[in-house]
N, C-alpha and C positions, 0 to 999 in steps of 0.2 A: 380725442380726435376733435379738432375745432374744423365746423364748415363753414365761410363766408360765403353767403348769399353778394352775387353783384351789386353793386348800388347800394347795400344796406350797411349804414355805418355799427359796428358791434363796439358798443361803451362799455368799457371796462372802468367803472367809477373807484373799486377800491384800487385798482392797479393787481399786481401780480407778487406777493411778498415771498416768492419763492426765486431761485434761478432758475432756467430751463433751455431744453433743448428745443430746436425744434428741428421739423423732418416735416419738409413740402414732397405732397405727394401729387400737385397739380402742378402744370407754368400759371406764372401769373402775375401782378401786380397789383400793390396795394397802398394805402397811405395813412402813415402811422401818426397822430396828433398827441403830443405831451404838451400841454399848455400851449403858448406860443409857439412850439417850436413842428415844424409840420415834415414828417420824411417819406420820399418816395423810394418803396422796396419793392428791385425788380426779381425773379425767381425762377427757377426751373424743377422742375422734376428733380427727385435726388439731392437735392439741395440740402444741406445742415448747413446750422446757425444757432449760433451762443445765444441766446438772451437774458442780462441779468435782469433782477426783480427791479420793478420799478412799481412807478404812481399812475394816478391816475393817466387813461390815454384811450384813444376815440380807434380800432381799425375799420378802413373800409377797404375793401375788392374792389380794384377800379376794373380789373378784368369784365370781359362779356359772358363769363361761364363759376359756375362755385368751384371753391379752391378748399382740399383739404388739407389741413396741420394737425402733423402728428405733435403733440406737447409732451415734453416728458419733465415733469414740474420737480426739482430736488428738493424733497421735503427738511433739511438740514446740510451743515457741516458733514464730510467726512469724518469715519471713524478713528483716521489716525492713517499714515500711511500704509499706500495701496500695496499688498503682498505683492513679491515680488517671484516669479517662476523664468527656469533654466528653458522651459517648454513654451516659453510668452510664442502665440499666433505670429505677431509681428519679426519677433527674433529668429522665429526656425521656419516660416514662412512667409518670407516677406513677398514673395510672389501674388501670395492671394489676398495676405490682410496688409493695408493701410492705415495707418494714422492720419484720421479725420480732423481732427480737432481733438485737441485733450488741456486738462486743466486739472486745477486740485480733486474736482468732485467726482468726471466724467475722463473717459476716453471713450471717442468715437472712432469705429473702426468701419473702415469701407472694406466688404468682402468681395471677389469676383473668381470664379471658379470659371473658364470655359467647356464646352462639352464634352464630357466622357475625360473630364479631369479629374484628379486623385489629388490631394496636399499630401504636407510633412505632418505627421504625430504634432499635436501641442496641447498646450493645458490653459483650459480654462479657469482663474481662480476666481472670479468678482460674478456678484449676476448680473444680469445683462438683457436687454429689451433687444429685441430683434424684429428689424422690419424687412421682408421680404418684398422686392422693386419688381420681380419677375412672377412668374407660373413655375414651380419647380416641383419636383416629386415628394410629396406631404404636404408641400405649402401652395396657396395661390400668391400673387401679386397683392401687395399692398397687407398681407397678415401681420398682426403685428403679436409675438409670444415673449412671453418670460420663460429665461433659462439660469440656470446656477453651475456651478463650479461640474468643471468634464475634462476627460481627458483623452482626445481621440484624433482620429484620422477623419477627414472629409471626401468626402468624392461624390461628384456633379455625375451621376448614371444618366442623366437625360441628354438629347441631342440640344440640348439647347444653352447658352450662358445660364451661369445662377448667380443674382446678385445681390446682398442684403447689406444692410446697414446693420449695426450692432451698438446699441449704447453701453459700457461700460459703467456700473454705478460704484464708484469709490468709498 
Protein backbone atom coordinates (compact mmCIF):
# COMPACT_ATOMS: atom_id res chain seq x y z
CA UNK A 1 0.00 0.00 0.00
CA UNK A 2 1.77 3.29 -1.29
CA UNK A 3 0.58 6.74 0.63
CA UNK A 4 1.23 9.94 -1.13
CA UNK A 5 1.46 12.76 1.18
CA UNK A 6 0.15 16.20 -0.75
CA UNK A 7 2.84 18.34 -2.14
CA UNK A 8 5.52 15.78 -1.38
CA UNK A 9 7.29 14.55 -4.54
CA UNK A 10 8.04 10.44 -3.85
CA UNK A 11 11.48 9.47 -6.02
CA UNK A 12 11.52 6.45 -7.26
CA UNK A 13 15.41 6.59 -8.39
CA UNK A 14 15.78 2.77 -9.29
CA UNK A 15 12.25 2.78 -11.00
CA UNK A 16 9.97 -0.26 -10.54
CA UNK A 17 11.58 -3.67 -12.48
CA UNK A 18 8.35 -5.38 -11.95
CA UNK A 19 4.73 -4.90 -13.85
CA UNK A 20 1.95 -3.97 -11.52
CA UNK A 21 -1.31 -3.34 -10.92
CA UNK A 22 -2.69 -0.79 -9.36
CA UNK A 23 -5.96 -0.09 -7.16
CA UNK A 24 -6.66 3.71 -6.18
CA UNK A 25 -8.54 3.55 -3.08
CA UNK A 26 -8.67 7.63 -2.92
CA UNK A 27 -9.91 10.33 -5.87
CA UNK A 28 -7.09 12.22 -6.77
CA UNK A 29 -4.37 13.58 -8.87
CA UNK A 30 -1.10 13.27 -9.45
CA UNK A 31 2.00 13.95 -11.56
CA UNK A 32 4.24 11.33 -12.91
CA UNK A 33 8.08 12.63 -14.13
CA UNK A 34 10.14 10.16 -16.35
CA UNK A 35 13.01 12.20 -17.48
CA UNK A 36 11.64 14.79 -19.72
CA UNK A 37 8.70 13.54 -20.05
CA UNK A 38 5.87 14.92 -17.29
CA UNK A 39 2.07 13.18 -17.09
CA UNK A 40 -0.77 14.34 -15.41
CA UNK A 41 -3.10 11.22 -13.77
CA UNK A 42 -6.51 12.13 -12.89
CA UNK A 43 -8.31 9.17 -10.64
CA UNK A 44 -11.26 7.96 -8.66
CA UNK A 45 -11.93 5.55 -6.25
CA UNK A 46 -12.16 2.12 -7.68
CA UNK A 47 -10.03 2.79 -10.27
CA UNK A 48 -7.44 -0.07 -11.79
CA UNK A 49 -4.58 0.57 -14.08
CA UNK A 50 -1.92 -1.43 -15.75
CA UNK A 51 1.50 -0.32 -15.10
CA UNK A 52 4.36 -1.77 -16.73
CA UNK A 53 7.98 -1.65 -15.18
CA UNK A 54 9.83 1.22 -15.88
CA UNK A 55 12.97 3.61 -14.76
CA UNK A 56 13.68 5.99 -13.02
CA UNK A 57 10.47 8.58 -12.13
CA UNK A 58 9.51 11.43 -9.56
CA UNK A 59 5.32 10.91 -8.16
CA UNK A 60 3.80 13.73 -6.53
CA UNK A 61 -0.14 14.27 -5.10
CA UNK A 62 -1.08 17.25 -6.45
CA UNK A 63 -4.33 16.48 -4.52
CA UNK A 64 -5.20 18.66 -1.04
CA UNK A 65 -5.59 15.21 0.91
CA UNK A 66 -3.17 11.64 1.03
CA UNK A 67 -4.11 9.10 -1.65
CA UNK A 68 -3.75 5.43 -1.17
CA UNK A 69 -2.38 2.79 -4.01
CA UNK A 70 -3.00 -0.39 -3.58
CA UNK A 71 0.40 -2.07 -5.71
CA UNK A 72 0.31 -5.37 -6.62
CA UNK A 73 4.06 -5.76 -8.07
CA UNK A 74 4.32 -9.28 -10.59
CA UNK A 75 7.35 -10.62 -9.36
CA UNK A 76 7.74 -12.73 -12.95
CA UNK A 77 6.54 -14.18 -16.13
CA UNK A 78 3.57 -16.43 -15.97
CA UNK A 79 3.81 -19.97 -15.50
CA UNK A 80 2.59 -21.00 -18.78
CA UNK A 81 -1.07 -20.63 -19.70
CA UNK A 82 -3.85 -19.78 -17.26
CA UNK A 83 -6.08 -23.14 -16.48
CA UNK A 84 -8.95 -22.97 -17.93
CA UNK A 85 -12.49 -23.91 -15.92
CA UNK A 86 -16.18 -24.85 -17.30
CA UNK A 87 -17.21 -22.84 -13.76
CA UNK A 88 -14.98 -19.54 -14.77
CA UNK A 89 -17.05 -16.49 -12.27
CA UNK A 90 -17.22 -14.49 -15.55
CA UNK A 91 -18.72 -17.61 -17.82
CA UNK A 92 -21.64 -18.82 -15.46
CA UNK A 93 -21.91 -15.42 -13.87
CA UNK A 94 -21.49 -12.62 -15.67
CA UNK A 95 -24.12 -10.82 -13.73
CA UNK A 96 -21.79 -10.24 -10.89
CA UNK A 97 -18.09 -10.68 -12.16
CA UNK A 98 -16.52 -8.35 -14.89
CA UNK A 99 -13.51 -8.43 -16.73
CA UNK A 100 -11.54 -5.51 -15.51
CA UNK A 101 -8.49 -5.52 -17.46
CA UNK A 102 -6.72 -8.87 -18.21
CA UNK A 103 -3.36 -9.53 -19.93
CA UNK A 104 -0.84 -12.51 -20.11
CA UNK A 105 -0.02 -12.13 -16.20
CA UNK A 106 -3.31 -10.79 -14.51
CA UNK A 107 -7.00 -10.66 -14.83
CA UNK A 108 -8.81 -8.12 -13.02
CA UNK A 109 -12.15 -8.96 -12.18
CA UNK A 110 -14.75 -6.37 -10.82
CA UNK A 111 -17.27 -8.06 -8.38
CA UNK A 112 -20.81 -6.52 -7.41
CA UNK A 113 -23.35 -8.46 -5.55
CA UNK A 114 -26.43 -6.28 -4.66
CA UNK A 115 -28.41 -6.81 -1.24
CA UNK A 116 -29.59 -10.14 -0.08
CA UNK A 117 -28.12 -11.33 -3.58
CA UNK A 118 -27.04 -14.98 -4.18
CA UNK A 119 -24.64 -15.79 -7.56
CA UNK A 120 -24.32 -18.91 -9.77
CA UNK A 121 -21.95 -21.95 -8.40
CA UNK A 122 -18.28 -21.10 -10.10
CA UNK A 123 -14.71 -22.14 -9.66
CA UNK A 124 -12.07 -20.41 -8.76
CA UNK A 125 -8.69 -21.83 -10.26
CA UNK A 126 -5.66 -18.99 -9.88
CA UNK A 127 -4.90 -17.07 -6.53
CA UNK A 128 -6.11 -13.96 -6.30
CA UNK A 129 -5.66 -10.58 -4.14
CA UNK A 130 -8.94 -9.29 -3.15
CA UNK A 131 -9.82 -5.89 -2.23
CA UNK A 132 -12.96 -5.15 -0.61
CA UNK A 133 -14.37 -1.12 -1.76
CA UNK A 134 -17.35 -1.60 0.89
CA UNK A 135 -18.14 -2.77 4.76
CA UNK A 136 -19.48 -6.23 4.21
CA UNK A 137 -19.91 -9.23 6.55
CA UNK A 138 -16.32 -10.61 7.41
CA UNK A 139 -14.72 -7.70 5.61
CA UNK A 140 -14.42 -3.91 6.06
CA UNK A 141 -13.88 -1.41 3.15
CA UNK A 142 -10.56 -1.08 1.75
CA UNK A 143 -9.24 -5.04 3.34
CA UNK A 144 -7.14 -6.36 1.17
CA UNK A 145 -6.71 -10.84 1.53
CA UNK A 146 -5.26 -13.56 -0.39
CA UNK A 147 -7.23 -16.38 -1.49
CA UNK A 148 -6.54 -19.53 -3.75
CA UNK A 149 -8.37 -21.99 -5.87
CA UNK A 150 -12.54 -22.62 -4.41
CA UNK A 151 -15.38 -23.59 -5.61
CA UNK A 152 -18.65 -22.02 -4.40
CA UNK A 153 -21.67 -20.07 -4.54
CA UNK A 154 -21.60 -16.28 -3.16
CA UNK A 155 -24.36 -14.47 -1.58
CA UNK A 156 -24.35 -10.75 -0.33
CA UNK A 157 -26.64 -11.53 3.47
CA UNK A 158 -26.23 -7.96 4.13
CA UNK A 159 -28.65 -5.14 3.24
CA UNK A 160 -26.18 -3.50 1.60
CA UNK A 161 -24.18 -3.82 -2.10
CA UNK A 162 -20.86 -5.82 -1.64
CA UNK A 163 -18.18 -4.76 -4.00
CA UNK A 164 -14.62 -6.04 -4.46
CA UNK A 165 -12.04 -5.94 -6.80
CA UNK A 166 -10.11 -9.28 -7.37
CA UNK A 167 -6.59 -9.58 -8.89
CA UNK A 168 -6.17 -12.78 -10.68
CA UNK A 169 -2.47 -13.84 -10.66
CA UNK A 170 -1.64 -16.01 -13.79
Amino acid sequence: MATLQPRTPSIAKNGHVTNRVLIYLDNGVMIRKEGDQSTRIEFRRRDVRWRPASGAYIAENISDHPIRILEIDLKGPPAGPAPVSKLDPVAVDGRHYKVELENEQVRVLRIHYDAHEKGQTHEHILNRVVVYLNDQPGAKADDVRMAGAAKHAEENASGQPADRIAVELK
